[in-house]
Backbone as XML, in Angstrom:
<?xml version="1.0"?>
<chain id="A" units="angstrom">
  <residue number="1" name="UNK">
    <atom name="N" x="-1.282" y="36.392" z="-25.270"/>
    <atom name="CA" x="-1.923" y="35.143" z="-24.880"/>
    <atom name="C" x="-3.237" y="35.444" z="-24.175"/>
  </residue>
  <residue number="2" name="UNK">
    <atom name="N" x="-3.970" y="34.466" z="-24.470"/>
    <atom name="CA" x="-5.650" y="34.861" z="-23.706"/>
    <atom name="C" x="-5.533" y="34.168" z="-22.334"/>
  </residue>
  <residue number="3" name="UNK">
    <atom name="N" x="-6.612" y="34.334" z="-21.793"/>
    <atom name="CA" x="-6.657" y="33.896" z="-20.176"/>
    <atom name="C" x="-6.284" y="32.408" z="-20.158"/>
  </residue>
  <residue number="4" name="UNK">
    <atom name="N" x="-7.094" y="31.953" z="-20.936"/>
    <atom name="CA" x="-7.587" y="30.232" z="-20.833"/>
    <atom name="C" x="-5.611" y="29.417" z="-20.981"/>
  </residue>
  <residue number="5" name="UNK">
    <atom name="N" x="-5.096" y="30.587" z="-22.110"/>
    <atom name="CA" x="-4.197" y="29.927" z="-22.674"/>
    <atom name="C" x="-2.944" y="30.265" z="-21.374"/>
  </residue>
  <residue number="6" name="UNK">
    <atom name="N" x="-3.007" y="30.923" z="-20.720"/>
    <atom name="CA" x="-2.291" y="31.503" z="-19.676"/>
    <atom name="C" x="-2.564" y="30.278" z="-18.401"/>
  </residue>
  <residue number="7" name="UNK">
    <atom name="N" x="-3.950" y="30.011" z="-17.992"/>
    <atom name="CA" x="-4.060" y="28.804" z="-17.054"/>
    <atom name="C" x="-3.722" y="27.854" z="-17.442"/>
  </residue>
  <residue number="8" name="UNK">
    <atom name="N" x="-4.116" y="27.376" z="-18.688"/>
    <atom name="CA" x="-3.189" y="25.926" z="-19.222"/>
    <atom name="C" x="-1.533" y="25.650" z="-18.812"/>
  </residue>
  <residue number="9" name="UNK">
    <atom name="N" x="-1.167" y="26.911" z="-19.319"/>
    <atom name="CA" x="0.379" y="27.068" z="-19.476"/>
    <atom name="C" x="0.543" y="26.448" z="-17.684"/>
  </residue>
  <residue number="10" name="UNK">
    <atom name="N" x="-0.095" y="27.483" z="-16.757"/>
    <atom name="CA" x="0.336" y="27.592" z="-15.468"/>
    <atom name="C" x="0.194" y="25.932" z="-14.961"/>
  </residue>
  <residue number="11" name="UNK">
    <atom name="N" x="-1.028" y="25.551" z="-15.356"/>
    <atom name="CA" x="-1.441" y="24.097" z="-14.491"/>
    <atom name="C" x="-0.399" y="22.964" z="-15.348"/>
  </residue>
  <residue number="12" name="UNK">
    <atom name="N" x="-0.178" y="23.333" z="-16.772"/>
    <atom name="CA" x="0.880" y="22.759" z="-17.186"/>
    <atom name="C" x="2.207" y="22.828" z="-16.567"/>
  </residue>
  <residue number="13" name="UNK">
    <atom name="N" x="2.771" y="24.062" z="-15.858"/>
    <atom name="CA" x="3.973" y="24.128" z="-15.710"/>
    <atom name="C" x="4.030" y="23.451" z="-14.124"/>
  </residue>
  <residue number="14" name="UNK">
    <atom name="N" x="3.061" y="23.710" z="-13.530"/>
    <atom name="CA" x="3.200" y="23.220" z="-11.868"/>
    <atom name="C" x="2.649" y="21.564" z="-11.878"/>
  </residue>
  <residue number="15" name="UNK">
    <atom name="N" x="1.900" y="21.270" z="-12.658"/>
    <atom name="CA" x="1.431" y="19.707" z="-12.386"/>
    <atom name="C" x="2.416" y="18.802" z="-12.832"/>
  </residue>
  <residue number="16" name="UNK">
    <atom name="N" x="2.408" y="19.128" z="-14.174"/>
    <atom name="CA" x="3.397" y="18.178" z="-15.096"/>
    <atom name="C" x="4.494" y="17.673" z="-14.036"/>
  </residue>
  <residue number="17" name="UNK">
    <atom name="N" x="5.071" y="18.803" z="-13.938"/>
    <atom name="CA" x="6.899" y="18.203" z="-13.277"/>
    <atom name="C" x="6.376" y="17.025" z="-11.885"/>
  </residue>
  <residue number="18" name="UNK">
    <atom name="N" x="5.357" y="17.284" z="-11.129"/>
    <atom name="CA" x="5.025" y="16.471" z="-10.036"/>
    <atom name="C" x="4.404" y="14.974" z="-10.657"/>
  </residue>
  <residue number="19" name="UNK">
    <atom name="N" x="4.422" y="14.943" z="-11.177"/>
    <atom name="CA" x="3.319" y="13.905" z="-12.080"/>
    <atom name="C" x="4.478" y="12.821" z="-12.746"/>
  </residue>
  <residue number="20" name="UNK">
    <atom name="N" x="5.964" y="13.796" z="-13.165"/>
    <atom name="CA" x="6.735" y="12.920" z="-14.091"/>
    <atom name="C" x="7.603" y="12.246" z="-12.393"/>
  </residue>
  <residue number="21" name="UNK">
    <atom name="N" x="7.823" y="13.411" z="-11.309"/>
    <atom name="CA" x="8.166" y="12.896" z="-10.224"/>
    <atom name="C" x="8.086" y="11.957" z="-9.502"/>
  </residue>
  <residue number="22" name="UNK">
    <atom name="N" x="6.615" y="11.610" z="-9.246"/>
    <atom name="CA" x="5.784" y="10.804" z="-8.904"/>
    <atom name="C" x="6.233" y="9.550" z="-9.752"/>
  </residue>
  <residue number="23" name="UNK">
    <atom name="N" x="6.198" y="9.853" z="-10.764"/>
    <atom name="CA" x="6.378" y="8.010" z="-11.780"/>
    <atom name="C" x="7.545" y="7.116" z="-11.712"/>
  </residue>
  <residue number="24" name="UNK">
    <atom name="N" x="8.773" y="8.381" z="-11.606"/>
    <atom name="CA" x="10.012" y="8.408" z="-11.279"/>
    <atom name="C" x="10.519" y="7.691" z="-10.367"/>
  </residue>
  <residue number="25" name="UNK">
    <atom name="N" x="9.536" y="8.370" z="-9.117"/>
    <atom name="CA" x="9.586" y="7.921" z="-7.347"/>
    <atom name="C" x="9.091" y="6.201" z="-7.389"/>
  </residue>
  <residue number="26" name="UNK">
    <atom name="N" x="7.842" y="6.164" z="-8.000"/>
    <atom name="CA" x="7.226" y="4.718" z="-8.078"/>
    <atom name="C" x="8.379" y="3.589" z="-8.891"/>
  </residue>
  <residue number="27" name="UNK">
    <atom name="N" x="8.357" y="4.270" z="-9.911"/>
    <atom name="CA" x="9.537" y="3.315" z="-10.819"/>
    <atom name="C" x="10.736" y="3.129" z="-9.908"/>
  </residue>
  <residue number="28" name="UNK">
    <atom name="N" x="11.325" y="4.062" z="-9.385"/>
    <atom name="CA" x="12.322" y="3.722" z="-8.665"/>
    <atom name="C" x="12.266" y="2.219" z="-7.335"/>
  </residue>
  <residue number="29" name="UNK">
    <atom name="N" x="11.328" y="2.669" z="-6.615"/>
    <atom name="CA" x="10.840" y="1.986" z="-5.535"/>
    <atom name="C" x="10.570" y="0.671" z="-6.025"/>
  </residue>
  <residue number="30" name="UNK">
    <atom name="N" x="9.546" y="0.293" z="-7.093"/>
    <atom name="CA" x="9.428" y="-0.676" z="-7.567"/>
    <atom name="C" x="10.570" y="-1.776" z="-7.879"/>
  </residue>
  <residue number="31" name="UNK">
    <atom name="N" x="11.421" y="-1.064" z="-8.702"/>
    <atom name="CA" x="11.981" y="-1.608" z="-9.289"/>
    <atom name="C" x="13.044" y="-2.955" z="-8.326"/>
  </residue>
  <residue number="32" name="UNK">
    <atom name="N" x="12.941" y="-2.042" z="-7.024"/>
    <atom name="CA" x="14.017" y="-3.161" z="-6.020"/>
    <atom name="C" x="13.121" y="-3.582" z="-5.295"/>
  </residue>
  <residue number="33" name="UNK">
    <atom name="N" x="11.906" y="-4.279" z="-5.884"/>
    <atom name="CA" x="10.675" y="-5.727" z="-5.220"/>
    <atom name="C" x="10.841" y="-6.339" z="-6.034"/>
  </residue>
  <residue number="34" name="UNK">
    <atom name="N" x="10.675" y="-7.654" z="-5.769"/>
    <atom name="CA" x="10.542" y="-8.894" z="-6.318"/>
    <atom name="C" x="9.169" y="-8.891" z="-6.960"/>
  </residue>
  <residue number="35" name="UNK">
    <atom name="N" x="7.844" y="-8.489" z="-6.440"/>
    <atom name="CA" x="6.874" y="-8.301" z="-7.483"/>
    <atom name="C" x="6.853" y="-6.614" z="-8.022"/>
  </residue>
  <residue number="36" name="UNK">
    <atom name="N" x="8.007" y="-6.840" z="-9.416"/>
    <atom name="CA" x="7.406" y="-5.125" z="-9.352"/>
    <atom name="C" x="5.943" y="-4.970" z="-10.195"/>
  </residue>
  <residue number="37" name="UNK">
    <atom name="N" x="6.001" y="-5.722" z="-11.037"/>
    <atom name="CA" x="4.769" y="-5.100" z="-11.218"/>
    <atom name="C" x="3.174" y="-5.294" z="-10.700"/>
  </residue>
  <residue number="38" name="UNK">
    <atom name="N" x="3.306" y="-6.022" z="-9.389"/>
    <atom name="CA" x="1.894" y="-5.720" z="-8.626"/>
    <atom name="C" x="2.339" y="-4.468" z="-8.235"/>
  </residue>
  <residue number="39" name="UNK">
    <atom name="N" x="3.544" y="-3.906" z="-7.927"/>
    <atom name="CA" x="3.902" y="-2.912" z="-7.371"/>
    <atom name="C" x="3.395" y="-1.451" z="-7.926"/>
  </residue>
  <residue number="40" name="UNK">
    <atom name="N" x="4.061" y="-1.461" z="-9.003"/>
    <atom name="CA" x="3.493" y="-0.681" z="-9.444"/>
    <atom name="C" x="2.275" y="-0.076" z="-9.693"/>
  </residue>
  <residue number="41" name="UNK">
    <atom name="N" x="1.556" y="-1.181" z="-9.504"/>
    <atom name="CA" x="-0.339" y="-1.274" z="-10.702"/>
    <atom name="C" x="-0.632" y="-0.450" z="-9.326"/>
  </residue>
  <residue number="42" name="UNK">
    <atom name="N" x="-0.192" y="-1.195" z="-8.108"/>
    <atom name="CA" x="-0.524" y="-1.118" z="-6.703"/>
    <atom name="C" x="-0.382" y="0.396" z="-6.731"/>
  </residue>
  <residue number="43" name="UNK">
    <atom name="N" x="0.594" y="0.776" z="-6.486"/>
    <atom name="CA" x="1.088" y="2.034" z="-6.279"/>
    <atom name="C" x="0.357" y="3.349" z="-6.856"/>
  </residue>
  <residue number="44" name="UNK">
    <atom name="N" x="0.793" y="2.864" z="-8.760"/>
    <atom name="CA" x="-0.134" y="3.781" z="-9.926"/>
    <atom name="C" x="-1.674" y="4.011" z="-9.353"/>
  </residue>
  <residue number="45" name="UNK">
    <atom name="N" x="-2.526" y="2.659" z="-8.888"/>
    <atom name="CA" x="-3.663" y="2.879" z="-8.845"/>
    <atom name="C" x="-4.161" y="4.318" z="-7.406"/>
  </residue>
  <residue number="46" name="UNK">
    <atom name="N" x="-3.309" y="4.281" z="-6.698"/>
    <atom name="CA" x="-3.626" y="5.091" z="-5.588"/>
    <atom name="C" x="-3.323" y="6.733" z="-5.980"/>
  </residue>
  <residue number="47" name="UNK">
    <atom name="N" x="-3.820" y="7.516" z="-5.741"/>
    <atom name="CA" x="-4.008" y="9.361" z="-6.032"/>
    <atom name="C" x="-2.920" y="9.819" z="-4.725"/>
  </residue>
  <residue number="48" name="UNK">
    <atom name="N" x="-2.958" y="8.729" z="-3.723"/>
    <atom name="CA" x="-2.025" y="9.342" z="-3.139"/>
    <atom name="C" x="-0.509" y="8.995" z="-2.876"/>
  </residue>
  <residue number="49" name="UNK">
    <atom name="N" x="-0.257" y="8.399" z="-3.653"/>
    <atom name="CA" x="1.290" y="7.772" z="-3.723"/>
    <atom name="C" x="1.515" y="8.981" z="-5.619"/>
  </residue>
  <residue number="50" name="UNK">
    <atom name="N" x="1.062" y="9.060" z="-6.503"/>
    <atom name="CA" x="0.949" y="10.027" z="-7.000"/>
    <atom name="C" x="1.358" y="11.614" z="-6.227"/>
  </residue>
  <residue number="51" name="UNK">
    <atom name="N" x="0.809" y="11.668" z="-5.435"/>
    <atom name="CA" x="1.370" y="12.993" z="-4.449"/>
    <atom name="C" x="2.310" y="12.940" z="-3.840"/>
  </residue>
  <residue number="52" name="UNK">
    <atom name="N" x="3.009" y="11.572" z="-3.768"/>
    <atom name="CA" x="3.968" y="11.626" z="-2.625"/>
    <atom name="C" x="5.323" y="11.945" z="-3.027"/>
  </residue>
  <residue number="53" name="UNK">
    <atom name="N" x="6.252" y="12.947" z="-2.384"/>
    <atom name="CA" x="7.276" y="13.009" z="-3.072"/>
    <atom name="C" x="8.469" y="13.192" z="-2.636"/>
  </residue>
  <residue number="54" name="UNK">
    <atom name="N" x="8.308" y="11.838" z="-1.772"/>
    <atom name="CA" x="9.481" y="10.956" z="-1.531"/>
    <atom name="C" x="9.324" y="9.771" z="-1.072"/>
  </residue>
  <residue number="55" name="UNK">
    <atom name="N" x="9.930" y="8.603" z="-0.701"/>
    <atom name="CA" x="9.788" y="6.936" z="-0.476"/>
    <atom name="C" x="8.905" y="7.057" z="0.462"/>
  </residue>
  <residue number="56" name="UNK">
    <atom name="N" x="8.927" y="7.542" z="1.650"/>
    <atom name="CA" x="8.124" y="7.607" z="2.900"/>
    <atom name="C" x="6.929" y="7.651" z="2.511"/>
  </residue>
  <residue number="57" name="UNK">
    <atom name="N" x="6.485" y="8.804" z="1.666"/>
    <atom name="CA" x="5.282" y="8.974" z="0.803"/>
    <atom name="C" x="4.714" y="7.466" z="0.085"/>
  </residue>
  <residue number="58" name="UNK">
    <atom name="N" x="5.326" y="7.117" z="-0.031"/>
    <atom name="CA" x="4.833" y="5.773" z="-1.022"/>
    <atom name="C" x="4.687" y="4.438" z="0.111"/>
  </residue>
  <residue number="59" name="UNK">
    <atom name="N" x="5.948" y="4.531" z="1.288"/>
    <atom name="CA" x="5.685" y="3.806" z="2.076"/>
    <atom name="C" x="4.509" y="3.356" z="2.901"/>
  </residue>
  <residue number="60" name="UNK">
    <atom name="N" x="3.888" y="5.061" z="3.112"/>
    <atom name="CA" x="2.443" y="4.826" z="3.803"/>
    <atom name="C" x="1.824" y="4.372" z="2.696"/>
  </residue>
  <residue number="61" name="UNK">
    <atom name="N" x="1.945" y="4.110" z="1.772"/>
    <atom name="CA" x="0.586" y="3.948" z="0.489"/>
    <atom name="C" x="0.796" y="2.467" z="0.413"/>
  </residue>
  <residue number="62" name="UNK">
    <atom name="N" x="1.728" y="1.943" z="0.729"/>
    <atom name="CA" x="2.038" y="0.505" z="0.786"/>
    <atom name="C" x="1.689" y="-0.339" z="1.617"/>
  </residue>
  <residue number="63" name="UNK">
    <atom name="N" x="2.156" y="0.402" z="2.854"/>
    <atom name="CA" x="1.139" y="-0.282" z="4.195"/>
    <atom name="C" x="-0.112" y="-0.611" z="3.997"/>
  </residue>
  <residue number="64" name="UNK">
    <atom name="N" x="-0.612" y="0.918" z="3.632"/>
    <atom name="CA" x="-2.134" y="0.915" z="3.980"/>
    <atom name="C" x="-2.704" y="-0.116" z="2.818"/>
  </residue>
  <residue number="65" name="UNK">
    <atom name="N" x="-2.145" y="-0.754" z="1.863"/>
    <atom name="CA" x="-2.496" y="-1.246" z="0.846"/>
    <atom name="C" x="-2.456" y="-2.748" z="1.345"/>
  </residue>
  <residue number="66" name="UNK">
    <atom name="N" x="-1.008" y="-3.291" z="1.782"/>
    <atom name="CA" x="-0.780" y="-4.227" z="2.428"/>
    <atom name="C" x="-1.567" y="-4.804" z="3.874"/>
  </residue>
  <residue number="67" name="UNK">
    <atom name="N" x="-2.031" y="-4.211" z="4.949"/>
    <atom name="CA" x="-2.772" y="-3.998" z="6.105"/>
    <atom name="C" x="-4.002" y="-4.103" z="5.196"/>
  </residue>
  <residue number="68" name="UNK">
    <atom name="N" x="-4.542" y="-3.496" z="4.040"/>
    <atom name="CA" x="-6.057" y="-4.187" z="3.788"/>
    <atom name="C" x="-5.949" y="-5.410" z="3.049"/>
  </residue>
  <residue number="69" name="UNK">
    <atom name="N" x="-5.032" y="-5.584" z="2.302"/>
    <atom name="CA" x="-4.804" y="-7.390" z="1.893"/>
    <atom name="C" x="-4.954" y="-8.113" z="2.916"/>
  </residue>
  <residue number="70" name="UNK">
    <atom name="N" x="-4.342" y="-7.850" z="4.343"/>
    <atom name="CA" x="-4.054" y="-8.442" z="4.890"/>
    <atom name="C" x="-5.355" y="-9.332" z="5.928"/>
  </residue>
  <residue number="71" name="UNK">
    <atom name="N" x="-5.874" y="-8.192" z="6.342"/>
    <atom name="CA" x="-7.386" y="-8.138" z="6.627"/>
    <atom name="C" x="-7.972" y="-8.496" z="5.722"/>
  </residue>
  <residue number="72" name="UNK">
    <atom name="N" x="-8.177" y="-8.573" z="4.637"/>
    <atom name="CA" x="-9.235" y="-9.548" z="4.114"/>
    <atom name="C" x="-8.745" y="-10.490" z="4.154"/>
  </residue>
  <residue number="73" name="UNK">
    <atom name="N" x="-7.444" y="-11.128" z="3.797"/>
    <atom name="CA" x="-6.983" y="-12.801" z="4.053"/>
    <atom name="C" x="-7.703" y="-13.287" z="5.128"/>
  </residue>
  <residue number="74" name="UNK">
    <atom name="N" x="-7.185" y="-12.227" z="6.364"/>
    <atom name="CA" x="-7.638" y="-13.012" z="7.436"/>
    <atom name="C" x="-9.178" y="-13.545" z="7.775"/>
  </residue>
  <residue number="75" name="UNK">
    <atom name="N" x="-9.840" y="-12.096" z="7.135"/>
    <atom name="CA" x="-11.570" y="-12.425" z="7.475"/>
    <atom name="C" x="-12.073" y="-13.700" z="6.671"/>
  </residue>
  <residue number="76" name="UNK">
    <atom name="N" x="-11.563" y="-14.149" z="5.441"/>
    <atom name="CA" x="-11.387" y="-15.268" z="4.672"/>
    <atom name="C" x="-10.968" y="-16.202" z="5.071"/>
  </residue>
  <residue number="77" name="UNK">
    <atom name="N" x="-9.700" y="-16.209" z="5.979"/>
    <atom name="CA" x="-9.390" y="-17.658" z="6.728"/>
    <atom name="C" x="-10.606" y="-17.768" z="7.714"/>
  </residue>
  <residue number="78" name="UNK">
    <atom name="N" x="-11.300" y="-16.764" z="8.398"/>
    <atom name="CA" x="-12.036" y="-17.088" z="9.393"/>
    <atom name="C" x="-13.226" y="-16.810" z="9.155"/>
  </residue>
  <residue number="79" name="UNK">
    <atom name="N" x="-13.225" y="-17.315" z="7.970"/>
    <atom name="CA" x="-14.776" y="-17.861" z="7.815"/>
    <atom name="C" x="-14.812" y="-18.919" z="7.397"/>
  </residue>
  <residue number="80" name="UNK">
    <atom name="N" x="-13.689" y="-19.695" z="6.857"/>
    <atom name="CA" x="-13.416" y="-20.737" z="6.227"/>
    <atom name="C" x="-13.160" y="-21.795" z="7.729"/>
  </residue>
  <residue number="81" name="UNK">
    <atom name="N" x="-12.539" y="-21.343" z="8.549"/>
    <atom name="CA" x="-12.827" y="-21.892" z="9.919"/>
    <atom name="C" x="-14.128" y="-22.058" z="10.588"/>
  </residue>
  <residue number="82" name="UNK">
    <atom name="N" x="-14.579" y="-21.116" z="10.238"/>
    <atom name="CA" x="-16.135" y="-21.426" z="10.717"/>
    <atom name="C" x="-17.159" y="-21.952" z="10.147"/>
  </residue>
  <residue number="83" name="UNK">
    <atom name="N" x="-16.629" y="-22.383" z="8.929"/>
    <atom name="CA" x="-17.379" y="-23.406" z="7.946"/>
    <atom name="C" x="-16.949" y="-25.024" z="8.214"/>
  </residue>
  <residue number="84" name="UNK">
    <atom name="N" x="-15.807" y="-25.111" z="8.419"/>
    <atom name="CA" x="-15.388" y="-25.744" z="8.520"/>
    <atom name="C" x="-15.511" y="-26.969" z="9.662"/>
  </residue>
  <residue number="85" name="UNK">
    <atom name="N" x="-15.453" y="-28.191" z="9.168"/>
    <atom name="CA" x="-16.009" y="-29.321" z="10.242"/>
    <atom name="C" x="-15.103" y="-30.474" z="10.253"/>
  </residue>
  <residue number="86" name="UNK">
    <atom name="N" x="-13.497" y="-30.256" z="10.008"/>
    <atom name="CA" x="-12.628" y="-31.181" z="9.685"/>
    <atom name="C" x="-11.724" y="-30.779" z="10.997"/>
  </residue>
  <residue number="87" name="UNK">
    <atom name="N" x="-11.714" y="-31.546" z="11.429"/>
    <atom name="CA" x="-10.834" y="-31.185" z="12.818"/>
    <atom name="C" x="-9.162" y="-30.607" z="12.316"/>
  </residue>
  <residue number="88" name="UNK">
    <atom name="N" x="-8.861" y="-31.695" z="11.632"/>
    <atom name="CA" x="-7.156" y="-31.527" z="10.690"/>
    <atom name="C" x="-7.342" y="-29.562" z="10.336"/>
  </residue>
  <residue number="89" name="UNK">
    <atom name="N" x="-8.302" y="-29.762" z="9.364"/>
    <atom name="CA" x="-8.385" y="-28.557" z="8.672"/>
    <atom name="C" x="-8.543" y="-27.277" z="9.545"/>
  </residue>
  <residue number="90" name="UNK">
    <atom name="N" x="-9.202" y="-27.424" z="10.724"/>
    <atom name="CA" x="-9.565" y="-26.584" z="11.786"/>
    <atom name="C" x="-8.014" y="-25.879" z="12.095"/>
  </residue>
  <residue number="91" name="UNK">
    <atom name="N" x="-7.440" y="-26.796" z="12.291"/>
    <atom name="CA" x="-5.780" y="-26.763" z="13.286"/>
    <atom name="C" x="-5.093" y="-26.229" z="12.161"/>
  </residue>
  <residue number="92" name="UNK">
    <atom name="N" x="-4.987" y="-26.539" z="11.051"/>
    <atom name="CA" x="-4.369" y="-25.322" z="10.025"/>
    <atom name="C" x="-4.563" y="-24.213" z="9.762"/>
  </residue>
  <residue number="93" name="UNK">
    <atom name="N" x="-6.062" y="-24.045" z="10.198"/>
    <atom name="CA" x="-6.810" y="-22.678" z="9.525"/>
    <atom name="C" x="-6.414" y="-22.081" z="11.227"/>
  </residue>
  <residue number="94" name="UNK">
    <atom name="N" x="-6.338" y="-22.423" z="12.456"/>
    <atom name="CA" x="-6.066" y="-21.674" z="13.526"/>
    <atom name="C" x="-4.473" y="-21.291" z="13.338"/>
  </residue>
  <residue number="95" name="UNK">
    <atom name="N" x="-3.762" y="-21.632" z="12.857"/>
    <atom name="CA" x="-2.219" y="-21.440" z="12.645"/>
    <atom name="C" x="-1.947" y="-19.898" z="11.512"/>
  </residue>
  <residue number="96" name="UNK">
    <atom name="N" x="-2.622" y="-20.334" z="10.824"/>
    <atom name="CA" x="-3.173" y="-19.539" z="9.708"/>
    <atom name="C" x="-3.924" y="-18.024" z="10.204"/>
  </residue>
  <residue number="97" name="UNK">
    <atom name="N" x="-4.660" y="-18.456" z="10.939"/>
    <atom name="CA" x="-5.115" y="-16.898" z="11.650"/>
    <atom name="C" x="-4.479" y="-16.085" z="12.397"/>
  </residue>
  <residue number="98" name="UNK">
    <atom name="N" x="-3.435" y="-17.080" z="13.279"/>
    <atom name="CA" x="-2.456" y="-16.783" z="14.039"/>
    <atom name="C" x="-1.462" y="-16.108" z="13.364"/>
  </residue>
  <residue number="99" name="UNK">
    <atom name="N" x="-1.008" y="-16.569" z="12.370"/>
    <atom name="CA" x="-0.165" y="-16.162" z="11.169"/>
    <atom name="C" x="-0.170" y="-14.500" z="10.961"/>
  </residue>
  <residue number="100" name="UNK">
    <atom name="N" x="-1.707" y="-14.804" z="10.444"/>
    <atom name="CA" x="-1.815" y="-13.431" z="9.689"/>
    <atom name="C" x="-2.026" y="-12.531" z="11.012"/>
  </residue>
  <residue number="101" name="UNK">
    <atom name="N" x="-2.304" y="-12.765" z="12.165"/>
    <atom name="CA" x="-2.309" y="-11.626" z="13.374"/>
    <atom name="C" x="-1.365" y="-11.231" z="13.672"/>
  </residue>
  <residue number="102" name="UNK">
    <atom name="N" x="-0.147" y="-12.454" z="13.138"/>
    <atom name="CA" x="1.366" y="-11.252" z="14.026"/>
    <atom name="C" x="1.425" y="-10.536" z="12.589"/>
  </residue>
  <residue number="103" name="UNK">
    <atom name="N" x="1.294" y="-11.048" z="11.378"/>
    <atom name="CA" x="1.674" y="-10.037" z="10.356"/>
    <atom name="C" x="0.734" y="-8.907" z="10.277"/>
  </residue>
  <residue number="104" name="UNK">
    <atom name="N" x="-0.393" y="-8.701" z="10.504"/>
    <atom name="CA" x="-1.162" y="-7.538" z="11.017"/>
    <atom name="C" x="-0.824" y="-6.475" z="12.094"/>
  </residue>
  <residue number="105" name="UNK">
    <atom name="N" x="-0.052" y="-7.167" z="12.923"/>
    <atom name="CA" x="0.339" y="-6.209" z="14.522"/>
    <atom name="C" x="1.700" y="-5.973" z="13.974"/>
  </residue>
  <residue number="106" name="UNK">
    <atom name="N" x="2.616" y="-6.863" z="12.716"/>
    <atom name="CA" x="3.922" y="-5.872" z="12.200"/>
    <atom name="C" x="3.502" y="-4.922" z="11.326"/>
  </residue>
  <residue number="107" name="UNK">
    <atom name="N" x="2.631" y="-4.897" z="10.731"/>
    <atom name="CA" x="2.315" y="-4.288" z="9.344"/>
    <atom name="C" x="1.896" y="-2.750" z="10.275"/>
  </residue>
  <residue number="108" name="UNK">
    <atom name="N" x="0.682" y="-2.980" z="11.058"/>
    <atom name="CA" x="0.335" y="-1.827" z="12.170"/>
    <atom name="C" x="1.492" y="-1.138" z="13.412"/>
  </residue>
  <residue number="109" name="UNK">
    <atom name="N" x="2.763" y="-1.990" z="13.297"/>
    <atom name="CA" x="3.594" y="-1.560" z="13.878"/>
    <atom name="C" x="4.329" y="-0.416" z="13.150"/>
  </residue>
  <residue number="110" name="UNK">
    <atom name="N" x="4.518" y="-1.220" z="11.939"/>
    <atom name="CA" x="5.397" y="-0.589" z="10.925"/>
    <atom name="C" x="4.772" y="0.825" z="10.344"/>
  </residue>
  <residue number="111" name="UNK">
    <atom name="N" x="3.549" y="0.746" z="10.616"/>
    <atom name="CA" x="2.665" y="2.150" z="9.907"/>
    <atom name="C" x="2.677" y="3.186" z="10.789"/>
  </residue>
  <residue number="112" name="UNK">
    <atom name="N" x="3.105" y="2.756" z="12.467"/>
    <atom name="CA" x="3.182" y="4.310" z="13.175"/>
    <atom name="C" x="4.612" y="4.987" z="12.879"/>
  </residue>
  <residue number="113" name="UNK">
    <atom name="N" x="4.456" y="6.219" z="13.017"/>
    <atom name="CA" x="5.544" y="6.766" z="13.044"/>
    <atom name="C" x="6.892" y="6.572" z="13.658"/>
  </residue>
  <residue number="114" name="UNK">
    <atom name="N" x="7.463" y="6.190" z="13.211"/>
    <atom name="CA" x="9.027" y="5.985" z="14.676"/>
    <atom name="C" x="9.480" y="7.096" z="15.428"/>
  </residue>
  <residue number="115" name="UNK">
    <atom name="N" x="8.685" y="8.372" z="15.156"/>
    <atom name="CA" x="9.024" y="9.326" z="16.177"/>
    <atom name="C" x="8.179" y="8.649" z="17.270"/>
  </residue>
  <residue number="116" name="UNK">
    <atom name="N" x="7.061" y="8.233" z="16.858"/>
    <atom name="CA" x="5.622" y="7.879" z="18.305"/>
    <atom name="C" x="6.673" y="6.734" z="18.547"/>
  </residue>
  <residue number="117" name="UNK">
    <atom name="N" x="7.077" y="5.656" z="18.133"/>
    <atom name="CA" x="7.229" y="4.821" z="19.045"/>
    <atom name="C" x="8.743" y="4.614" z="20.024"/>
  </residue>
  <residue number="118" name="UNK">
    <atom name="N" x="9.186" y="6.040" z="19.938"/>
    <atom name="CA" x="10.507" y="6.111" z="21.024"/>
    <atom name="C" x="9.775" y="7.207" z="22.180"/>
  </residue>
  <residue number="119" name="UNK">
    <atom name="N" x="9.500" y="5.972" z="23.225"/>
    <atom name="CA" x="8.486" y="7.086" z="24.092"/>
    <atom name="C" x="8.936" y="5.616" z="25.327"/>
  </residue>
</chain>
């Protein structure tokens, strides 16, 4: 065998198996959400839930995915508040911001480690 055909083989034999792992891990995870397939697209699209290789691994990739949905909702409700000149509409869109702040401070709860937070 020549060189070239010798590195193929190698990057074939060590990538592949992580790669079918990875799909495995996602498919699995997915499969017990109610949206699986944002889940997935979600998941597939990130390089690092691909690396991860086990749930925890995918968990941070979820957060961090979820925590930036989340933040943009909110910067969207609050601009829509600050456009806004309907008193009614005001008092929904403050409920609404409120909303998405405790789900921001669980989502940021949920992303530290639970070793950090037994202190």
């Amino acid at each position: 065998m020549n060189t070239i055909s010798n590195v193929f083989l190698v990057l074939l034999v060590t990538l592949w198996p992580s790669q079918i792992l990875a799909q495995n891990l996602i498919t699995s995870a997915c499969d017990h959400t109610l949206y699986k397939e944002l889940c997935r697209k979600t998941l597939e699209s990130d390089p690092a839930s691909r690396a991860a290789t086990n749930f925890e691994g995918l968990d941070k990739v979820a957060l961090k995915h979820a925590t930036s949905a989340a933040t943009q909702i909110r910067s969207k409700v609050t601009n829509l508040l600050n456009g806004s000149s309907s008193k009614a509409i005001k008092g929904a869109l403050k409920i609404a911001i409120r909303t998405t702040k405790v789900q921001l401070d669980n989502l940021r709860t949920r992303a530290v480690p639970w070793h950090l937070k037994i202190q």
